[in-house]
N, C-alpha and C positions, 0 to 999 in steps of 0.2 A: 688332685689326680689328673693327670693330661695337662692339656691346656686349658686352662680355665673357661678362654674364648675359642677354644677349637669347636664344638659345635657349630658356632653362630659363624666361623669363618670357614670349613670347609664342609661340604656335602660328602653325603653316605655312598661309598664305594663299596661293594661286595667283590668277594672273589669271582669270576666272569665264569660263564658255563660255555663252553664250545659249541659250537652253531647246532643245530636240528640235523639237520642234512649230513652234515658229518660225522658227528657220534652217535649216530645210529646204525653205521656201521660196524661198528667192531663192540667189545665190552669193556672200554675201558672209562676210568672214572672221568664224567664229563665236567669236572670242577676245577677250572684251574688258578695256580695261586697268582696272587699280586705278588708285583716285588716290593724288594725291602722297604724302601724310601716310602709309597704307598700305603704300605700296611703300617707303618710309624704316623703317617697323616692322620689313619681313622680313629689309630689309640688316642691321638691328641682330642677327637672329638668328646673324650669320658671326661666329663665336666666334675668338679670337686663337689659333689651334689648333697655330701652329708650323708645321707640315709640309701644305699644302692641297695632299692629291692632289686637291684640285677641276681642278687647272690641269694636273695632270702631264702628259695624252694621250698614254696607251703601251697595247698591248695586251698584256690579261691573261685567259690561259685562251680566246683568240678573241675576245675582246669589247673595246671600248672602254673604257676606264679613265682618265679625268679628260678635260679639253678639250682637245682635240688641237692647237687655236693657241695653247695654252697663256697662255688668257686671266689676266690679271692679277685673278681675283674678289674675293680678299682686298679688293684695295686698292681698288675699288672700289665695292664692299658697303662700306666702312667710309667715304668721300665720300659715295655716297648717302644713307646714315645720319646724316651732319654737312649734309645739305643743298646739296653742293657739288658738284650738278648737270654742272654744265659741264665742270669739273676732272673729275666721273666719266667722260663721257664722251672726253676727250681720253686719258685711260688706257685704258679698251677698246679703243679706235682704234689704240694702240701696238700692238696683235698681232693684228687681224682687221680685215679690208676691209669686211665687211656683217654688222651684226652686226642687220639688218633682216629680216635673211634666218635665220637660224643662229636667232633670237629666236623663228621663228614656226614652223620646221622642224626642227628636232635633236630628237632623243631626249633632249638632257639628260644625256649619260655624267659631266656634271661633279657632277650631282646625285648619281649613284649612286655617289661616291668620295668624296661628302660629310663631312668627320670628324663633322660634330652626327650625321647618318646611321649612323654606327655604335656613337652610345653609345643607340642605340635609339630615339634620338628623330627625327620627319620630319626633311629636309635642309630645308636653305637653297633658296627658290625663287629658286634662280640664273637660271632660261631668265627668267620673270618680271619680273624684273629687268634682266637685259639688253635685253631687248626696250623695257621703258619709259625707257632712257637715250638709246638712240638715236632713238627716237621723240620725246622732250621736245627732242632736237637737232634734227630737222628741226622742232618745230613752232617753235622760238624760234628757228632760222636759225641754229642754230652751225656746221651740216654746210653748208658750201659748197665750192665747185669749186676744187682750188687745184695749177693749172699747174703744173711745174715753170719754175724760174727761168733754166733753164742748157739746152741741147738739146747732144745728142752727135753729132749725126749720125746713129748708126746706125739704121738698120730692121731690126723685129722683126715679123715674122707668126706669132700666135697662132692655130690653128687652132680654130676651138668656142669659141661663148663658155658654157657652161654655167658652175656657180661655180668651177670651177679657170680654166679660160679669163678670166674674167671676174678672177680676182684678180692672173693670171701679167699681163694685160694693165696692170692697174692699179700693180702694183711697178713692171713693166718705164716704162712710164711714169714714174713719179716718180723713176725713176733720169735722164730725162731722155731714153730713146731713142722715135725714133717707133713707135709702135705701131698695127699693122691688124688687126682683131682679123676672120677669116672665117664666117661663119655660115651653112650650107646653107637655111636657113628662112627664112622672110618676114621673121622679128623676133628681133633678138637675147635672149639669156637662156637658151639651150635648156633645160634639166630644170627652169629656176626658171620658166622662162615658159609651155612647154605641156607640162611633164612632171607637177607639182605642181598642184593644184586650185586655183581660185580662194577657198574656202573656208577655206585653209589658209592662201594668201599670196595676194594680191590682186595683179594686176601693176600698177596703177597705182605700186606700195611699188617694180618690179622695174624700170619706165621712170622712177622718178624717178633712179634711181640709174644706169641709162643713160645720163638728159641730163647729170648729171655729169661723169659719163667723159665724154660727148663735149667735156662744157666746159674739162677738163683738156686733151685733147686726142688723144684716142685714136679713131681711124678704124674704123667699121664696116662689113662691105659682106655683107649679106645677100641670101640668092637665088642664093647659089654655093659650089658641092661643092666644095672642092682637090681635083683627081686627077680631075675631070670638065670641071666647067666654067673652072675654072684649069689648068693644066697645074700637073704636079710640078715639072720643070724650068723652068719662069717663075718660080715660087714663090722655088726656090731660088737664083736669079737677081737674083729682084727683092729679095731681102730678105737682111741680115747675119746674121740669126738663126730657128730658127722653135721651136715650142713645139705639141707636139700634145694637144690635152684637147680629144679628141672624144668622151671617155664610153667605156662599156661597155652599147652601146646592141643586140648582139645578144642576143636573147631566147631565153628558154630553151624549149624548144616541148615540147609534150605526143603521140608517135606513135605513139597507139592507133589501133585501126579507128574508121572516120568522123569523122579528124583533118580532113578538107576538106570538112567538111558547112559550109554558108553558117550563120553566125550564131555561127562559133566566131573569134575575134579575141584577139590582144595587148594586152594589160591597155593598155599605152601606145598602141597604136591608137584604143582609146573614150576613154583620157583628152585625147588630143593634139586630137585631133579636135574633143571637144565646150568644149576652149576656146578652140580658134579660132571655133568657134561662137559663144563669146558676144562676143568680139571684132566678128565677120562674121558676123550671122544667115543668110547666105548662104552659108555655108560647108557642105560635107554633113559629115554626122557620123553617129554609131553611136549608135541612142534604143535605150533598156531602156523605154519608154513600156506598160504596161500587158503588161510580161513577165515568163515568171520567169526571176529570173537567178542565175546559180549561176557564182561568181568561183572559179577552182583556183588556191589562195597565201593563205597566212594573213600575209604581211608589210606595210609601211606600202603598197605599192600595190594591193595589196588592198584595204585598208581602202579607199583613194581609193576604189578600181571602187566599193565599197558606198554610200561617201557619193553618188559620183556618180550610180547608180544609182535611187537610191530620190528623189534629185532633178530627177529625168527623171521619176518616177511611175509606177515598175517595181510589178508586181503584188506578186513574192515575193521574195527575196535569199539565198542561202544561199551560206557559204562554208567553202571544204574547206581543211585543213592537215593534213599528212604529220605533222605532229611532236605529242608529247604536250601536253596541256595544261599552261601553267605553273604551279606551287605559288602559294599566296598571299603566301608571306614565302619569304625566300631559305635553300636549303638548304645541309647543311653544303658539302657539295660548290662552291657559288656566294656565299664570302664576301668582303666587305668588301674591299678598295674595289673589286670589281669591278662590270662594270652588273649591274644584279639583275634574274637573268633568273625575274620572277615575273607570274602572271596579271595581264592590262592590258584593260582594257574601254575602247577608240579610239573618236574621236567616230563613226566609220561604225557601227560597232556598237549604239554608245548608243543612234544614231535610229534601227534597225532595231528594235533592245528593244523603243524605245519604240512606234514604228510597227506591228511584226507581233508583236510580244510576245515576244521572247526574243534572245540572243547569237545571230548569226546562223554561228557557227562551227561546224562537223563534225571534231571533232581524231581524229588517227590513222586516216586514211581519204585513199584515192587513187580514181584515174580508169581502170574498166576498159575504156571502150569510150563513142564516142559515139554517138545511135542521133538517126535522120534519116529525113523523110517518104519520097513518092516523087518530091516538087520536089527533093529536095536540099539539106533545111533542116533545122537541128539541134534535135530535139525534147526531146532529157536528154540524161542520161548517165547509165549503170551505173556504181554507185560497189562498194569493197570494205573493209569496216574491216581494223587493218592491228594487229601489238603487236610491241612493238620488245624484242630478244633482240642477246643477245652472240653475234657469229662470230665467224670467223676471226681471232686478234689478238687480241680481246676489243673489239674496236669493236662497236658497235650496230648494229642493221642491222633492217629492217621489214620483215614478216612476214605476211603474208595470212591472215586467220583464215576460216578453212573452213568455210560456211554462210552468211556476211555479206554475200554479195551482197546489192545492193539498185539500186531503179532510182530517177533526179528526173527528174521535169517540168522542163523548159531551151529556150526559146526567146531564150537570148541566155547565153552560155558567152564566158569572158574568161581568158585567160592570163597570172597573174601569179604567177613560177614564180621569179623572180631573173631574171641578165642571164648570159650567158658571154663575156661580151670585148668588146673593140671591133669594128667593121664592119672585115672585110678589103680594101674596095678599097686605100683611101688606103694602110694600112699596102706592101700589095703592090706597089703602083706607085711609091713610095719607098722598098722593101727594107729599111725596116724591122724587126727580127729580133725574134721572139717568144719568151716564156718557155713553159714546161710549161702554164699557164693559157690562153696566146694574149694574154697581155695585151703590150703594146707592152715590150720589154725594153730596163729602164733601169739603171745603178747607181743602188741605192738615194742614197747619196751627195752624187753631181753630176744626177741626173735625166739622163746622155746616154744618148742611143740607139749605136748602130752608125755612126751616119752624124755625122760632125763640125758642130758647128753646128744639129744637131737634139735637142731634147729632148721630153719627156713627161711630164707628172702626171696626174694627178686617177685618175678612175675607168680610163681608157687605161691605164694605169700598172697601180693597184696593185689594179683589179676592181671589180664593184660594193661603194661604200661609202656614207658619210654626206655630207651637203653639208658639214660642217666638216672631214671630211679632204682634199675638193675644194679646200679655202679654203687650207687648211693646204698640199698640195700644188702649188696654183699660185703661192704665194706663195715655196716654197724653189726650185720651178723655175725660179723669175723672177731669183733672189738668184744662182742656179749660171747663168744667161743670162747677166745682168749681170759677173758673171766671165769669164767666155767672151771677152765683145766686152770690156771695159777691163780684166784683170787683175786687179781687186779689185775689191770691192763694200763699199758704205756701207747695202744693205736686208738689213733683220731679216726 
């Protein structure tokens, strides 16, 4: 696959990010492609390796280990290198619905299972690559709408279209059954459309792929809760099958004194909000405009609040994480092929660097206390650094180091802490049964719930995760659907 010796003869090129200083101006994606000739050089580097944990997607030690759609990269990477563009493309498509999406948003777990990766040399820039295969599809029209030829009859309501929604809907489709896919929001896509930055993934990239589906023939209806504005019992009336991938969209909240001071908000509140904004300038939204802001969560939606943040023209940025900072290279404890969990400088950071002069991270340090004028406005926070020690078991556990108090200036505080489960209406008014998590309880298996005819993936399922295990989950729940209503199924 590639070139046998491209590894050991060319070095790891990424697609380039556009400088600090200038894509901080406006919202558009700061990612830009290599050209063609380029992007052929680095597929040369996938060495004919035998066994490509790039593709395997299984967890290891907690973490993600290879592509969990279990992308075909080998064989790919080795088309692209031969120039045969289109052929690459028609391969990726065999195991992943958007690979538009996955291209501009993954971490990359396939990179950190890399075999060039572990003979010490950089990986294979796989995200890089994928992103510019299905991109060179849409620009030469290869990616188009294509109906099923046969209809079954049955109906399927997909509840959420987030990306497991969005992929359960697209299988169950091309099995040939009709599909409605529900969406509480003004606009389908949930976590790709106002959960993710514009910066990140552009939604123009997330409505193209929209009118798609719709041209296939897959029904939207936005502006409607199931279990509020639908009944449960019409749902399940109206429809042969249902499929629930409404996320793991409860938030994890922070409750200390002066939790209810005005100006303290959920990470996904500032981001949701300000891009419906750019959508609807008339939309209100949460401005950091000439504030300091102090994000609590060192994960990717932190990073967003920061990018966001300082592109609203926030005075200062500073952001807290519970956990140590990570090593430079991978320790013995975090080897090969697992993802390498080592220090990462994200684009919100880089333009904070560049902007206020430094990583705008606080590691090993939590929230003692909010403090608020006498309007009821949140002015900081009392922070406390923290050193993490073996308890009970020998687990790890964090530690309050005695004298560390410390106080920040905060006129705009954001919660991005993780998620704890899905929303309990819908689950409750459909009996529903949950696991120890709260997360919708499914057999791993067949994706069924308790209730016959209902199942679950994505984030619903199995918690907050990656947008490729979203893909990865709504595509097997659609395969175990499709079983359900015909007895067998012909989707991978």
């Amino acid at each position: 696959m590639g070139k046998i010796t491209g590894f050991m003869e060319y070095p790891r090129v990424v697609a380039p990010d556009r400088p600090p200083r200038e894509r901080i101006r406006d919202w558009q994606e700061f990612v830009q492609p290599l050209d063609e000739k380029d992007i052929e050089t680095q597929a040369a580097r996938c060495m004919d390796c035998g066994v490509p944990y790039c593709q395997s997607g299984t967890l290891l030690n907690g973490m993600t280990a290879g592509c969990p759609t279990h992308n075909l990269i080998p064989e790919w990477n080795d088309l692209v290198y031969r120039g045969a563009w289109q052929e690459a493309l028609t391969r990726l498509l065999k195991t992943t619905n958007f690979p538009e999406f996955t291209g501009r948003v993954c971490p990359a777990p396939c990179e950190g299972s890399c075999t060039v990766g572990r003979l010490g040399t950089p990986a294979v820039a796989i995200k890089s690559i994928e992103r510019q295969i299905i991109d060179r599809g849409f620009a030469e029209g290869w990616v188009v709408a294509e109906p099923p030829r046969v209809r079954t009859g049955k109906k399927v309501a997909v509840v959420g279209s987030g990306p497991s929604g969005l992929a359960a809907a697209a299988q169950l489709n091309k099995a040939g059954h009709w599909v409605t896919v529900f969406e509480r929001a003004d606009h389908p896509g949930g976590l790709l459309m106002y959960g993710i930055p514009n910066m990140k993934l552009d939604k123009g990239i997330v409505d193209r792929r929209l009118d798609l589906m719709r041209e296939e023939g897959i029904h939207f209806v936005t502006n409607t809760e199931v279990g509020n504005d639908y009944p449960v019992e019409q749902l399940r009336a109206d429809f042969d099958a249902i499929v629930l991938c409404i996320g793991a969209t409860n938030p994890r909240d922070l409750p200390v004194a002066g939790r209810q001071s005005r100006g303290v908000h959920f990470a996904m509140d500032f981001l949701r909000n300000n891009t419906k904004r750019l959508r609807n300038p008339n939309h209100p939204y949460i401005s950091a405009e000439g504030k300091d802001v102090i994000v609590i969560g060192g994960g990717d939606t932190g990073t967003d609040c920061v990018g966001t943040a300082i592109r609203q023209h926030c005075r200062q940025v500073i952001q807290l994480e519970i956990m140590e900072e990570n090593p430079p290279t991978r320790g013995a404890e975090n080897p090969w092929p697992e993802f390498p969990r080592i220090y990462k400088m994200d684009y919100g950071q880089e333009e904070a660097r560049v902007i206020f002069g430094d990583d705008p991270r606080e590691y090993k340090t939590t929230a003692k206390r909010f403090t608020a004028n006498e309007r009821g406005e949140v002015t900081g926070l009392d922070i406390v650094r923290l050193r993490w020690e073996k308890g009970d078991g020998g687990r790890m556990r964090p530690v309050e180091v005695d004298g560390s108090e410390q106080h920040l200036d905060g006129q705009l505080i954001l919660l991005a802490m993780g998620y704890l489960g899905p929303e309990a209406m819908l689950l409750d008014k459909m009996g529903i049964e949950r696991d120890s998590r709260q997360n919708a309880k499914a057999e791993y298996g067949t994706f069924t719930t308790n209730l016959t005819g209902v199942f679950a993936a994505g984030d619903a399922r199995r918690g907050q995760s990656l947008v490729v295990w979203a893909i990865n989950e709504g595509r097997a729940a659609a395969r175990e659907c499709d079983r359900y209503l015909m007895t067998e199924t012909d989707l991978s």
